[in-house]
C-alpha positions as CSV (number, residue, x, y, z in Angstrom):
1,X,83.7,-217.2,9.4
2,X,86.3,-214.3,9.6
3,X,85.5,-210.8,10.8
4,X,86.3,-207.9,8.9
5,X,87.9,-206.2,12.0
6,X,90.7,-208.9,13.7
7,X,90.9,-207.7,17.4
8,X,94.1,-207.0,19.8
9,X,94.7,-208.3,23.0
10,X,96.6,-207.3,26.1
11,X,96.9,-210.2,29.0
12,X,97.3,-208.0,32.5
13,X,100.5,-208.6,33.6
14,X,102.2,-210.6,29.8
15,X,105.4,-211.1,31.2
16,X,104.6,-212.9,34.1
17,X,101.9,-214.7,32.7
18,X,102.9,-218.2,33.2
19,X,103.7,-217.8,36.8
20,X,100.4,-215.3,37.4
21,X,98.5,-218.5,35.8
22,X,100.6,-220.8,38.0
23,X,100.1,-219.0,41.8
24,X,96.4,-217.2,41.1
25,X,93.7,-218.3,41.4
26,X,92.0,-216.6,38.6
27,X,93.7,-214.4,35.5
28,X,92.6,-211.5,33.6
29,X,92.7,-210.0,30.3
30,X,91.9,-206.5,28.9
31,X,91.2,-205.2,25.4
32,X,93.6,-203.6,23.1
33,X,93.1,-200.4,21.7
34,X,91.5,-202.2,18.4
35,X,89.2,-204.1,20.1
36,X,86.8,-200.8,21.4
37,X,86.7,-199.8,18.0
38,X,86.2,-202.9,15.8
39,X,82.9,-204.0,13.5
40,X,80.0,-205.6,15.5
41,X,78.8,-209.4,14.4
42,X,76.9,-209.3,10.9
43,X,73.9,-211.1,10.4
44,X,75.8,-214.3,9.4
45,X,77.3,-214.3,12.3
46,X,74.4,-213.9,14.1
47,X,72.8,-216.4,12.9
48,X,75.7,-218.6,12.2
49,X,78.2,-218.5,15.0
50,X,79.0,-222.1,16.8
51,X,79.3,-223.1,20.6
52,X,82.2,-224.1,22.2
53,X,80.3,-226.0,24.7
54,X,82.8,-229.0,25.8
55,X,80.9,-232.9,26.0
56,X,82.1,-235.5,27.7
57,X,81.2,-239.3,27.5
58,X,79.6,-240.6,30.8
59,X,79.9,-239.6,34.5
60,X,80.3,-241.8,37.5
61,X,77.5,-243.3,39.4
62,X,76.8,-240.5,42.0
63,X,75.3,-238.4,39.1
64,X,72.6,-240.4,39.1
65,X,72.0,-241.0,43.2
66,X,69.4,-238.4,44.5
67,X,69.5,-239.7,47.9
68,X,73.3,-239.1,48.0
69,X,72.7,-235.7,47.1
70,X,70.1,-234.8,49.2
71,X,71.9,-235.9,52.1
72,X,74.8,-233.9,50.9
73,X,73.1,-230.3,50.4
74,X,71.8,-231.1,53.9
75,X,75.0,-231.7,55.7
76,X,76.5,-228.6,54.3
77,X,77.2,-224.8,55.6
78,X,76.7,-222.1,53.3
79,X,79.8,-220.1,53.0
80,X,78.7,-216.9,50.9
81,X,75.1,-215.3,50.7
82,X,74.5,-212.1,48.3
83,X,71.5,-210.9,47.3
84,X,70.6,-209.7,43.8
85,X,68.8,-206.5,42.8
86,X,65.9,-204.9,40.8
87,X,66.4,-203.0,37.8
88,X,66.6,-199.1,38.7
89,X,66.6,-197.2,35.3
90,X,63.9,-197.4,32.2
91,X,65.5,-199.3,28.9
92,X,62.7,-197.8,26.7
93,X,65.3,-195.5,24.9
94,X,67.6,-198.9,24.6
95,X,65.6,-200.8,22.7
96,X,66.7,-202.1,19.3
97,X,64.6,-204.0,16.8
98,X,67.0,-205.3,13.3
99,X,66.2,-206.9,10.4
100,X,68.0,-209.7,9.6
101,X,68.7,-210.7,6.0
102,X,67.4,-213.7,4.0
103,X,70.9,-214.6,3.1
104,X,71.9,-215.1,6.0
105,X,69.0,-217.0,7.7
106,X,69.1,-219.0,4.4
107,X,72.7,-219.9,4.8
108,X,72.5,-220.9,8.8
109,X,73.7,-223.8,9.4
110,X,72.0,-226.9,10.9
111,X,72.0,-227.1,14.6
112,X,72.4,-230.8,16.6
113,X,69.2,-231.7,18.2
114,X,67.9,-233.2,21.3
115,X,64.6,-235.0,21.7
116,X,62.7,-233.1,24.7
117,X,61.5,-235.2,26.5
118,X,60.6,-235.3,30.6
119,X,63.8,-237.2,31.1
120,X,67.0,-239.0,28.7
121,X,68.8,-241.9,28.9
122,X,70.3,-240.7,31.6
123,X,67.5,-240.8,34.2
124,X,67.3,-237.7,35.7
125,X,63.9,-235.6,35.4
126,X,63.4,-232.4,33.8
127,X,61.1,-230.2,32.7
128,X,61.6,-227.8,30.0
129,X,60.3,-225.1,28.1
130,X,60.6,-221.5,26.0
131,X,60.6,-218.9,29.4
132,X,56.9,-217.0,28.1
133,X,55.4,-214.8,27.7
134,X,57.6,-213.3,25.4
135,X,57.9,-209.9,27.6
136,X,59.0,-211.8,30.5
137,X,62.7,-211.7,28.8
138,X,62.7,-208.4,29.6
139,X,60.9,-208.7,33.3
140,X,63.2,-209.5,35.9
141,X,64.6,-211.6,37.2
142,X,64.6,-212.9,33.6
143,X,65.6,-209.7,32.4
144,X,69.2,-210.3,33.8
145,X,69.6,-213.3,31.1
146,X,71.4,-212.8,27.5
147,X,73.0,-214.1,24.8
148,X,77.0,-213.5,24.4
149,X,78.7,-213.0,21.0
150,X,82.3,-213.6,21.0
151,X,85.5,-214.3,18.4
152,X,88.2,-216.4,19.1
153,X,91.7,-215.4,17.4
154,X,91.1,-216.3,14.1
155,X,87.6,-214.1,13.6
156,X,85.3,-216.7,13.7
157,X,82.1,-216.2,15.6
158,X,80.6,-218.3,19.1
159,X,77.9,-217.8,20.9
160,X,76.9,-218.4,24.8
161,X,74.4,-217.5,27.1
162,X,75.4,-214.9,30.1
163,X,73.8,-213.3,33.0
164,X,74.0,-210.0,35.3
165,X,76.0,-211.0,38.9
166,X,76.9,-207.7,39.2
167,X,75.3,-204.2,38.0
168,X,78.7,-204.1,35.5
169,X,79.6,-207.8,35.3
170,X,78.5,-210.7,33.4
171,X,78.8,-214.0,34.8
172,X,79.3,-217.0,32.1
173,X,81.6,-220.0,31.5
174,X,85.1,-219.7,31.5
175,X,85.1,-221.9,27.8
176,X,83.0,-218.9,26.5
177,X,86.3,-216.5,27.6
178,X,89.3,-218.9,27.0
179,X,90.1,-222.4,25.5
180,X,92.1,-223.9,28.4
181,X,95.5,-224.0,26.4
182,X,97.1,-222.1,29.4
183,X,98.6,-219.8,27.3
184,X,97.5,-216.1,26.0
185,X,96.8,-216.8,22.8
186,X,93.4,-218.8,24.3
187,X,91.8,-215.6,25.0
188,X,88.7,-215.1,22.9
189,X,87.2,-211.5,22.4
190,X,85.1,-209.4,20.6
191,X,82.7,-209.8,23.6
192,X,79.1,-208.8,23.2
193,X,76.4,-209.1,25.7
194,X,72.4,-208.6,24.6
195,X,70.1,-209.0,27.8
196,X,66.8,-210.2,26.7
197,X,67.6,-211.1,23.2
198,X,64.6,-212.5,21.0
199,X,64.3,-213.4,17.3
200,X,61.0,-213.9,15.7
201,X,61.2,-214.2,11.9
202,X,63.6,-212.0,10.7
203,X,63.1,-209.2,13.3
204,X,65.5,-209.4,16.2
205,X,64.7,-207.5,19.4
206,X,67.2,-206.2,22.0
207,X,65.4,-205.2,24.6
208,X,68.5,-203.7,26.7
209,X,70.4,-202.5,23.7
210,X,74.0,-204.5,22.8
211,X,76.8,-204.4,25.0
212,X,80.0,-204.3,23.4
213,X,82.7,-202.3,25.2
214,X,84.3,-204.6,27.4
215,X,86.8,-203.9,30.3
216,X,88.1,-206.8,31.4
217,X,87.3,-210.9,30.9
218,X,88.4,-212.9,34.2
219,X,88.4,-216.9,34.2
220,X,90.0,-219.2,36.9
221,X,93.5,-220.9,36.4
222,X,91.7,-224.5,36.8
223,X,90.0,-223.9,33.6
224,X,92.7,-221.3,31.9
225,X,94.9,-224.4,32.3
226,X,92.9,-227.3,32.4
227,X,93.3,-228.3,28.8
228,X,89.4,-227.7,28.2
229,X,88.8,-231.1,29.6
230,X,85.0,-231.8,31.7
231,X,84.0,-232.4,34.5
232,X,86.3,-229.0,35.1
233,X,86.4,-227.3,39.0
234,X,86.3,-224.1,37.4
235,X,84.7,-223.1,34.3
236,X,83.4,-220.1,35.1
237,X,84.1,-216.5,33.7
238,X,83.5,-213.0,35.1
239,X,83.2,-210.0,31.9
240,X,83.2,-206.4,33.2
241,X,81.6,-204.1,30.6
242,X,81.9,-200.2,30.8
243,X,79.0,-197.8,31.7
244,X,77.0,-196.3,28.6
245,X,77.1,-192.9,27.1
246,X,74.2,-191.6,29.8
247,X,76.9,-193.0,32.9
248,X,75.0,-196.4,33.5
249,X,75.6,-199.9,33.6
250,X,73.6,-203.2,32.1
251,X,72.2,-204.6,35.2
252,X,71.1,-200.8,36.2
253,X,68.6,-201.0,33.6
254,X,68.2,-205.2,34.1
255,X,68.9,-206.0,37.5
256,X,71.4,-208.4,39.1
257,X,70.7,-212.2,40.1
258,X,72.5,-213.0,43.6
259,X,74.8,-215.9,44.5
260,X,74.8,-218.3,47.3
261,X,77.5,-221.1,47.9
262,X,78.2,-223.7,47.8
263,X,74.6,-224.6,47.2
264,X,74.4,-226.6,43.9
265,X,74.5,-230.1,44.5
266,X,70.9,-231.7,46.3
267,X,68.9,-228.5,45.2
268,X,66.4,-228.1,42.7
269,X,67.8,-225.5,40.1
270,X,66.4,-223.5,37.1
271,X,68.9,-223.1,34.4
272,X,68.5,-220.8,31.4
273,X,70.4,-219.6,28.1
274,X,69.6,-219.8,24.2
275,X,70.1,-223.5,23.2
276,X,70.9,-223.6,19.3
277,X,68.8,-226.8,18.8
278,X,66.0,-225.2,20.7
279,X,64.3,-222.2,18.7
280,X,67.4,-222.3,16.8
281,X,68.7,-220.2,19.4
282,X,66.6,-217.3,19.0
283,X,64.6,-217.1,22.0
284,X,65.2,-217.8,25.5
285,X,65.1,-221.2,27.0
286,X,64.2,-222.4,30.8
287,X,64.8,-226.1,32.8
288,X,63.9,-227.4,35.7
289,X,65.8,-230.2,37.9
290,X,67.2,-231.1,40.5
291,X,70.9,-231.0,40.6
292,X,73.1,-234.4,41.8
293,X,76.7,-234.9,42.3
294,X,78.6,-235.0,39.1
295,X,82.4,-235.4,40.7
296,X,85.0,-232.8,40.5
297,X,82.8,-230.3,42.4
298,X,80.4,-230.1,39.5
299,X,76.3,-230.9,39.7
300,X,74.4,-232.8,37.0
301,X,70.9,-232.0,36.1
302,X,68.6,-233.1,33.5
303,X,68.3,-231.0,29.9
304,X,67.9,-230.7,26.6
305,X,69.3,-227.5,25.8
306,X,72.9,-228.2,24.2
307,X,75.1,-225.7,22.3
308,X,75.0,-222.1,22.8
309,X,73.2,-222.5,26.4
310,X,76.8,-223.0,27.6
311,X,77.3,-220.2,30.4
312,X,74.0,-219.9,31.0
313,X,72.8,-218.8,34.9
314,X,72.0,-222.2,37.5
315,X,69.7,-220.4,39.7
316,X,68.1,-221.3,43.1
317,X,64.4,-220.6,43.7
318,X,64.3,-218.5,40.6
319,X,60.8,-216.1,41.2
320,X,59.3,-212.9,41.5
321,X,57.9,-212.1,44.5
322,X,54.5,-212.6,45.3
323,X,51.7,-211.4,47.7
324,X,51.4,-212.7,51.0
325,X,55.3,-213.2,51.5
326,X,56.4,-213.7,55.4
327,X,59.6,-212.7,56.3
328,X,61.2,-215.7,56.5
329,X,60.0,-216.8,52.5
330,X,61.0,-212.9,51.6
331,X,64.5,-213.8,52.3
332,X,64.6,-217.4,51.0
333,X,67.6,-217.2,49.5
334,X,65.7,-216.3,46.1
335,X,66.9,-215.8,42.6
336,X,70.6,-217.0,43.8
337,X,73.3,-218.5,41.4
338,X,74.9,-221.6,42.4
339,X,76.8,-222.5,38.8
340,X,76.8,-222.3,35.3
341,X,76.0,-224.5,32.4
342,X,79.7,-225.8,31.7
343,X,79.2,-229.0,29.6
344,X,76.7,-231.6,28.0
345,X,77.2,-235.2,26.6
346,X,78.3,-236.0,23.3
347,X,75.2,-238.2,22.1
348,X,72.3,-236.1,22.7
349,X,70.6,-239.0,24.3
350,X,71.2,-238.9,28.1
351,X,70.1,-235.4,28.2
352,X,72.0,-234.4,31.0
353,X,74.3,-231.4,31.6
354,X,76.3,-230.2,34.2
355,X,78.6,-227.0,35.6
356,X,80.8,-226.4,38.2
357,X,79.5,-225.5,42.2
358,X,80.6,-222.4,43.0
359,X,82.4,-222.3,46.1
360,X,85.8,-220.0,48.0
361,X,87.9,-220.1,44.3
362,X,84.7,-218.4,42.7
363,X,84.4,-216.1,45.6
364,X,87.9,-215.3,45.3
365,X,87.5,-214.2,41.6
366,X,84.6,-211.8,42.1
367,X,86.4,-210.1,44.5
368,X,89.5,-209.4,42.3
369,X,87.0,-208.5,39.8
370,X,85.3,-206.0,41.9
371,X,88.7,-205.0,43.4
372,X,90.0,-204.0,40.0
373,X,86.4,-202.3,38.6
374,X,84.6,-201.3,41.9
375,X,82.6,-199.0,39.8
376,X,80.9,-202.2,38.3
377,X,80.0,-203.9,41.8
């Protein structure tokens, strides 16, 4: 698919881009002029635009070990804590509701499927299901989940799933930002962020509105130039989008998920996003599992969500709050991310996935990101 409106990009610092790539630890891109003012995605592309969700073949043995992983989480000091945060403005006036056309729901193309079962090939146990009811998309801490729209250079359309880490910033995978050929010309764009999407039918709803004018897209130079190989130690990616017309952010009318590393592998995790064989991608999907040692810093858990939940939030003790709370369960570390869906296997059959642990790297690339757009943290 090609968009009507090609996009321009300038990569902070062009010149020294090989040897920014080569010393950081994470780089940065802004938009062009071109790219504030070009076409949204159509409903083809809507309904039609492909993951780039990466697959591998088969992990070692320690993906599989629970008792290796337990033992790991327990033997190891958390280096970063941060809370999230409640929602603090009404969304009522942000609400969108579109119709999409026959034509294109007609012409969608078919999506690659996954069994669900309570556990693949692969071993691990999961449970899985549509998060409901439907207005919990829009309750948080669900409400700080969406789906991301993107082009890469040529104008065809991808989709990923995203979440709010900051009141201004979307956290997702760096393969939803950036193919990994270590150059500039890997930089996707277009990016398009809708918190709470939902399809039923033809009508779409958009809870939170769209979110389209972006500031900056960060990744980390381990993926940038890892090729776009997996297991990878970094594919994670950090979008700042710019305040609204009324002077507010996404995650002030959302709220923001917190963060907690490293604190992935040996814990039970809920992962969400908008799997295209699941719903067809139209509503938002939730599993449950525990996460074990995948290699190259990255945690395995059991799913079968594939394309388009890539970037997707890895959350620890993922709740609302509830009555009779102490005050050592109030702060229990709750709705923290720990990763991101990075990749999935290439037969659908182990149903297994897996993401990078955050850890100092990741830490380091929030703060440039909040160093650059404080207004956004």
């Amino acid at each position: 698919m090609k968009s009507a409106a090609p996009f321009a990009l300038t990569v902070i610092g062009l010149a020294a881009f090989a040897l920014q790539t080569a010393q950081a630890q994470s780089v940065a891109i802004t938009p062009g002029t071109a790219a504030m003012a070009a076409a949204e995605f159509n409903d083809l592309e809507v309904v039609g635009a492909r993951s780039p969700m990466p697959k591998l073949k088969f992990l070692p043995a320690s993906a599989f070990d629970y008792n290796a992983a337990t033992a790991e989480a327990s033997s190891r000091g958390v280096q970063a804590d941060q809370p999230g945060k409640r929602p603090v403005a009404n969304a009522a006036t942000l609400v969108q509701h579109r119709e999409l056309s026959a034509a294109a729901l007609a012409a969608a193309p078919l999506h690659e499927t996954a069994v669900p079962e309570a556990v693949g090939t692969g071993g691990i146990q999961f449970t899985s299901t549509r998060t409901y009811p439907r207005q919990q998309d829009r309750t948080y801490p669900s409400s700080t989940v969406g789906k991301l729209f993107f082009r890469d250079q040529t104008g065809a359309a991808y989709i990923c799933s995203g979440s709010m880490i900051k009141p201004g910033v979307v956290l997702t995978a760096g393969h939803c930002v950036h193919n990994g050929n270590g150059a500039s010309s890997g930089w996707y764009n277009s990016f398009t962020f809708v918190p709470g999407y939902s399809r039923i039918g033809t009508t779409e709803t958009r809870p939170f509105g769209t979110w389209s004018s972006w500031a900056s897209a960060r990744t980390s130079s381990a993926w940038l130039t890892g090729g776009g190989r997996v297991p990878n130690v970094g594919d994670w990616a950090l979008i700042v989008f710019n305040k609204n017309g009324a002077g507010r952010r996404i995650g002030d009318y959302t709220g923001y998920l917190g963060y907690l590393y490293p604190a992935l592998i040996g814990r039970h995790m809920t992962v969400l996003g908008y799997p295209a064989n699941l719903d067809g991608g139209t509503q938002m999907h939730r599993v449950e599992s525990m996460a074990n040692n995948g290699g190259t810093n990255n945690g395995t858990w059991g799913s079968d969500m594939t394309g388009g939940s890539s970037g997707g939030p890895v959350v620890l003790n993922f709740r609302q709050d509830y009555t009779g709370l102490s005050s050592y369960t109030q702060d229990n570390l709750a709705n923290r991310l720990t990763s991101v869906v990075s990749w999935g296997y290439i037969s659908p059959s182990p149903q297994v996935q897996g993401g990078a642990q955050f850890d100092s790297t990741f830490g380091a690339m929030l703060s440039a990101t909040c160093s650059g757009y404080p207004w956004a943290c």
